[in-house]
C-alpha positions as CSV (number, residue, x, y, z in Angstrom):
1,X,-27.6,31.7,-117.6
2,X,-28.0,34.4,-114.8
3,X,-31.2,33.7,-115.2
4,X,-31.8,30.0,-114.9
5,X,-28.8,30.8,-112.1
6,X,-31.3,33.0,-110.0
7,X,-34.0,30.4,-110.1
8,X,-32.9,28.0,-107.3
9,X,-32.1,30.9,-105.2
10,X,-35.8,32.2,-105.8
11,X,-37.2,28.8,-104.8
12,X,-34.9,28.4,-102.1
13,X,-35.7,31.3,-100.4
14,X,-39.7,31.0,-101.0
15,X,-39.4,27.3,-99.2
16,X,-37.3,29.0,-96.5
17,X,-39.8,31.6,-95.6
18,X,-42.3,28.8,-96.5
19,X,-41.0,26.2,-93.5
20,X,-40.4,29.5,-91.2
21,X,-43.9,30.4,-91.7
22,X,-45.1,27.4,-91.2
23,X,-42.7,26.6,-88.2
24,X,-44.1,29.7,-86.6
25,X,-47.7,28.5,-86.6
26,X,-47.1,25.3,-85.7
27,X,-45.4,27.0,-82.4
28,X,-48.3,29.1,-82.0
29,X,-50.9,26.4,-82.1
30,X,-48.9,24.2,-79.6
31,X,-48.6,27.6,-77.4
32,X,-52.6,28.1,-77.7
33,X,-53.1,24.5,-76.9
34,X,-51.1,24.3,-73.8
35,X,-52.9,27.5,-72.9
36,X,-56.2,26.2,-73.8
37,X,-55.0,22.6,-71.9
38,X,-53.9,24.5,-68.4
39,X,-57.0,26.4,-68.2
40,X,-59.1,23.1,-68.6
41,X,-57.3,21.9,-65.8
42,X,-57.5,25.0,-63.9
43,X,-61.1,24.7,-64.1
44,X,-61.9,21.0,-64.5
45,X,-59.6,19.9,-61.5
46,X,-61.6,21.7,-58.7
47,X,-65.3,20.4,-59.9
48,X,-63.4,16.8,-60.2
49,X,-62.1,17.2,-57.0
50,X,-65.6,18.1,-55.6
51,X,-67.1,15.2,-57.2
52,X,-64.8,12.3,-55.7
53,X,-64.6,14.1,-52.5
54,X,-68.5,13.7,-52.4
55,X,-67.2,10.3,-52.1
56,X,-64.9,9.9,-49.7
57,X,-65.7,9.7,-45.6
58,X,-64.6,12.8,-43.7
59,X,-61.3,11.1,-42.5
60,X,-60.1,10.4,-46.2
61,X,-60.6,14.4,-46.9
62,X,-57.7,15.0,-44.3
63,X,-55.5,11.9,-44.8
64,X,-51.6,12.4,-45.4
65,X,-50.7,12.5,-48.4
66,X,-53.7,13.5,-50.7
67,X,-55.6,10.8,-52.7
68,X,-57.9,11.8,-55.8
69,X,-59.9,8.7,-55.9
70,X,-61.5,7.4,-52.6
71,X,-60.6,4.2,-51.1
72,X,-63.7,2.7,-50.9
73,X,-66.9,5.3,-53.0
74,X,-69.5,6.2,-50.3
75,X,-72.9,7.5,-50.9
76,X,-73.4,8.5,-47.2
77,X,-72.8,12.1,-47.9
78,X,-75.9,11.8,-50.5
79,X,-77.7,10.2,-48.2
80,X,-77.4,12.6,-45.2
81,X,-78.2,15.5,-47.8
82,X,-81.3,14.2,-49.9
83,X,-82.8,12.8,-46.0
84,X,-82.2,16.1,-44.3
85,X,-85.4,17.6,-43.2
86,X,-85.2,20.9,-45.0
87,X,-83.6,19.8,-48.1
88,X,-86.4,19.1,-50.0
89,X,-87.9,22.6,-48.5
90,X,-85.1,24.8,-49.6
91,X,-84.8,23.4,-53.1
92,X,-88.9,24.3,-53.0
93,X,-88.0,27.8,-52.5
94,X,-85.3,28.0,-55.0
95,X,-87.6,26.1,-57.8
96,X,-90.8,28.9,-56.3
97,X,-88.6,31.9,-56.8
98,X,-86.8,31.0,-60.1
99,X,-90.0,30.2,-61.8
100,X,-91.6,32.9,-60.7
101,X,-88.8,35.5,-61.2
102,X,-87.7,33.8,-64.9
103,X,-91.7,34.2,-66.0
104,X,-92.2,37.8,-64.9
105,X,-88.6,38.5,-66.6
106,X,-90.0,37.2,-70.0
107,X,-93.0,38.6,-70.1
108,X,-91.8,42.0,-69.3
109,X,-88.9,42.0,-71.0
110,X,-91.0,40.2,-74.5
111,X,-93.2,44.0,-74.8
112,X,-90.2,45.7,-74.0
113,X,-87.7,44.5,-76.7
114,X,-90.1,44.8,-79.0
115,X,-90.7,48.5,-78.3
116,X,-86.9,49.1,-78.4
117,X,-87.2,46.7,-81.8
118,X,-90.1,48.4,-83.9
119,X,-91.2,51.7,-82.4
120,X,-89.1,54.9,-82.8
121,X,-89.0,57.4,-80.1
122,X,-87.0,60.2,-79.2
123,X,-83.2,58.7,-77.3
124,X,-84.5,55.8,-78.6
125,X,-80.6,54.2,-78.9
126,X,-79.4,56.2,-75.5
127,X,-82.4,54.7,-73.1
128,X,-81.4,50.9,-74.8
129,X,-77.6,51.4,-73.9
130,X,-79.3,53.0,-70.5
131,X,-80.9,49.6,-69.9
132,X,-77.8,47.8,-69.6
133,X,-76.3,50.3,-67.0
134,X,-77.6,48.3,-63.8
135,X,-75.3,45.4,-65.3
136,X,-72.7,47.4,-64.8
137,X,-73.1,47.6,-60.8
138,X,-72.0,45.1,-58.8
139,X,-75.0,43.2,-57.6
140,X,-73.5,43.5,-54.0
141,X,-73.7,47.3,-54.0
142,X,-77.4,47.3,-54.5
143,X,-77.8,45.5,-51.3
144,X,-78.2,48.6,-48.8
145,X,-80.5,50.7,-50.8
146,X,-82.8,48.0,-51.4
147,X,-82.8,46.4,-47.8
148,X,-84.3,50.2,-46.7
149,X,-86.7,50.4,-49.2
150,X,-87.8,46.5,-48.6
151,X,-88.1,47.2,-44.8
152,X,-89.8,50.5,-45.8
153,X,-92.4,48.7,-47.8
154,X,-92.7,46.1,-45.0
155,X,-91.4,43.3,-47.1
156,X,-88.7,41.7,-45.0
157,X,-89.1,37.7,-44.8
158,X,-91.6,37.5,-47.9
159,X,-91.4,35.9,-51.5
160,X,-92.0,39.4,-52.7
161,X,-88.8,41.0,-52.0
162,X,-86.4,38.2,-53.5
163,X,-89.2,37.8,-57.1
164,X,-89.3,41.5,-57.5
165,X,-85.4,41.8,-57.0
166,X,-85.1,38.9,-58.7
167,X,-86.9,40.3,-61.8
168,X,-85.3,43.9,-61.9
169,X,-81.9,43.0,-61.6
170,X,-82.5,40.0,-64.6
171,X,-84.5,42.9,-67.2
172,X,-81.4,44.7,-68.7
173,X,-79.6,41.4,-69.8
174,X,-83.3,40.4,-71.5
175,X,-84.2,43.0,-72.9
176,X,-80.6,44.4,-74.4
177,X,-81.0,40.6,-76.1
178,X,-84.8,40.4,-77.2
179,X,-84.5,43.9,-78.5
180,X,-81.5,42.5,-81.3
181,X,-83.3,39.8,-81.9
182,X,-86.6,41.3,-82.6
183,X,-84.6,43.5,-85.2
184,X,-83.1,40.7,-86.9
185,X,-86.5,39.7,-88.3
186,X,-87.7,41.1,-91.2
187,X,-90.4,43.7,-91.1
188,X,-91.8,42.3,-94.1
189,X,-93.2,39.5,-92.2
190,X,-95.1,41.9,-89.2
191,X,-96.4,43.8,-92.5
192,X,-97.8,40.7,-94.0
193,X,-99.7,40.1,-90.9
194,X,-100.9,43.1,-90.5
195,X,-102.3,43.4,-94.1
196,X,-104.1,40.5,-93.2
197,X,-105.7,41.7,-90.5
198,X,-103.5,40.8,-87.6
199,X,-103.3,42.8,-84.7
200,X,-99.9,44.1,-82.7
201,X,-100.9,40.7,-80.2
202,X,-101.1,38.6,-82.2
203,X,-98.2,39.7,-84.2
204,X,-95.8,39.7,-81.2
205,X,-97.0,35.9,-79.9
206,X,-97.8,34.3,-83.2
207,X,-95.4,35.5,-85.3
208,X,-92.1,37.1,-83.1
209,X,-92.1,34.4,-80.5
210,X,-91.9,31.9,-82.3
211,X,-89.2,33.0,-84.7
212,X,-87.3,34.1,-81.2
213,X,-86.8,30.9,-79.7
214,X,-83.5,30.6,-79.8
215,X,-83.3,34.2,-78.2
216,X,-86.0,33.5,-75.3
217,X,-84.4,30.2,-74.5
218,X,-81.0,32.4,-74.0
219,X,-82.8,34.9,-71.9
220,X,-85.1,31.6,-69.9
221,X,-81.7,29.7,-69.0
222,X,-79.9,33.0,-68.2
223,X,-82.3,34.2,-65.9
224,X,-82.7,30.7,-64.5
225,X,-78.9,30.8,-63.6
226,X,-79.2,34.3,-61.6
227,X,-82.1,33.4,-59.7
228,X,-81.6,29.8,-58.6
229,X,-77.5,31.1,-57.4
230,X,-78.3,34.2,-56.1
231,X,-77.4,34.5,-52.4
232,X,-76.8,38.3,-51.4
233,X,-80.2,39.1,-51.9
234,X,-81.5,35.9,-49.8
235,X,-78.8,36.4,-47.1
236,X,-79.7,40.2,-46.8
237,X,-83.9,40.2,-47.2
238,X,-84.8,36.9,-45.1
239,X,-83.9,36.1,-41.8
240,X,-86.5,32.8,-41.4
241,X,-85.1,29.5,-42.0
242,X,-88.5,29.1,-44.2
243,X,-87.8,31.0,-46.9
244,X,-84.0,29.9,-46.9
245,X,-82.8,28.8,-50.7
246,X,-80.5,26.0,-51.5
247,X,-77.4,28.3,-51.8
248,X,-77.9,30.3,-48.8
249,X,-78.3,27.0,-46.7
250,X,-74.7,26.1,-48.2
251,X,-73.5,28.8,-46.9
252,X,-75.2,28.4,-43.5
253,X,-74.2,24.3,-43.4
254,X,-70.3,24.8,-42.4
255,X,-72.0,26.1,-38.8
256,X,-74.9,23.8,-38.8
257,X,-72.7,20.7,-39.0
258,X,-70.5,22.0,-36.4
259,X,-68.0,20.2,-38.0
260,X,-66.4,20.9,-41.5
261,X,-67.9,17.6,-43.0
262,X,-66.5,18.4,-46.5
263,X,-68.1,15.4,-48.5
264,X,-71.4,16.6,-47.1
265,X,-70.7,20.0,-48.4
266,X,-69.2,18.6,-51.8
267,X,-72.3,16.6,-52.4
268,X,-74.5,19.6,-51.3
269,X,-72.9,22.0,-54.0
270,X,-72.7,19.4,-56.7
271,X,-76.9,18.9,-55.8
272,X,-77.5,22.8,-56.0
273,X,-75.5,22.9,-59.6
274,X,-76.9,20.0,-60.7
275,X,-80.1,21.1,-62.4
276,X,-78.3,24.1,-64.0
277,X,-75.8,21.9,-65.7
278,X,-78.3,19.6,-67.1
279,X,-80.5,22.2,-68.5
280,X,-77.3,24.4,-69.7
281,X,-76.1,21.0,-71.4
282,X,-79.4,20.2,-73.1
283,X,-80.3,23.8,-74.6
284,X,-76.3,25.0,-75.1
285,X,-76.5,25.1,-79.0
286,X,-79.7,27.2,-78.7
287,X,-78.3,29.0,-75.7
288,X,-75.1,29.7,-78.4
289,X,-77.3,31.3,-80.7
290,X,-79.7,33.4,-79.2
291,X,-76.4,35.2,-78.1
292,X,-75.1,35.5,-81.7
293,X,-78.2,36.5,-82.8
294,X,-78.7,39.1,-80.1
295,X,-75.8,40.4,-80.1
296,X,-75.8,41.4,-83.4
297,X,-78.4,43.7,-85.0
């Protein structure tokens, strides 16, 4: 009877801590999601912002009190972007310099990673986590030393400057990730090739390139980003309007418009991110795991 007794009290207290534990993560997932749901707004609110504001005429912007949607959707902002006469220029330059920059990147960093990836050395492991050092400086800080050395080399106002700053500051990232990705591919297969013949050329663009796509598309979109954003390098090495870029002329249009025309500005921005976005959006599941697989050896 004691027994039989103890048996409800046994299940009683296994559904009790049952419904607390299960209490306890439905709390915590409601928690996570309001987290998860502020942040969204925190970051989603802004760019929504910018986009009806593109919208609105300047005397909306200012009107008391604040409306989200504009009264009447305007595309004169647009218009007095896209038919400004060095628009067209500036996004020239940014397209010049990020093609430019992201192609020397991969080719240098494709016969670098595959050193760090198949040939032993002495500090072999020390001069790969020595690599990823410059990543640790602020960008900003390299400004000085550089502008000396470009004036030095008599390099002020010219492509050169911004590509080869460009390409050296975008190495560490693509190499640190085509290194991991070279080593998570079998040696058996570079073996095979070379028992039949192959030489280390064509096993590196036959054979590891293509199995790296994922990996190169991380590193192409990634350097992409840098170099068609990157402003203190263009504000610090150029001084002509002809080698401007499209996000050192939004920094420059505030002054030029002598007025704070913020739908001109908002449409300006949203322009300049515009082809990031759509590129990011088209390669992210590739982008997603060319990471993974580079960050893991």
């Amino acid at each position: 009877m004691e027994k039989n007794d103890s048996r409800p009290s046994l299940y009683g207290s296994l559904r009790s801590g049952t419904s607390r534990i299960a209490a306890f993560i439905a709390k915590y997932r409601l928690v996570t999601w309001l987290v998860v749901i502020i942040l969204c707004l925190w970051i989603f609110l802004p760019v929504v912002w910018a986009v009806l504001a593109s919208f609105k005429t300047p005397i909306e912007i200012y009107r008391v009190p604040l409306r989200m949607l504009p009264e009447n959707f305007s595309l004169r902002a647009y218009g007095v972007v896209l038919n400004s006469t060095n628009f067209w220029r500036f996004a020239g330059n940014s397209l010049y310099l990020t093609l430019v920059s992201t192609f020397l990147t991969l080719f240098i960093s494709i016969w670098a990673a595959y050193g760090f990836a198949r040939m032993k050395f002495p500090f072999h492991h020390f001069l790969l986590m020595l690599v990823l050092v410059p990543r640790l400086i602020p960008r900003i800080s390299l400004v000085v030393p550089l502008y000396r050395l470009v004036v030095q080399m008599g390099l002020l106002n010219t492509y050169t400057a911004l590509i080869i700053s460009y390409t050296v500051t975008s190495l560490p990232f693509a190499v640190w990730i085509l290194s991991n990705v070279f080593q998570s591919i079998p040696r058996e297969v570079e073996e095979s090739a070379l028992i039949d013949g192959a030489r280390l050329g064509t096993i590196l663009w036959k054979i590891m390139i293509p199995m790296s796509v994922s990996g190169l598309l991380t590193v192409v979109i990634f350097t992409v980003r840098e170099t068609w954003n990157e402003f203190p390098f263009v504000l610090s090495f150029t001084t002509s309007a002809a080698i401007r870029t499209l996000p050192y002329q939004l920094f420059l249009l505030r002054d030029s418009l002598g007025i704070e025309d913020w739908p001109v500005i908002n449409a300006f921005a949203l322009l300049t991110a515009l082809p990031i976005l759509v590129v990011y959006f088209i390669f992210s599941k590739r982008i997603t795991a060319g990471i993974v697989s580079g960050s893991v050896k």
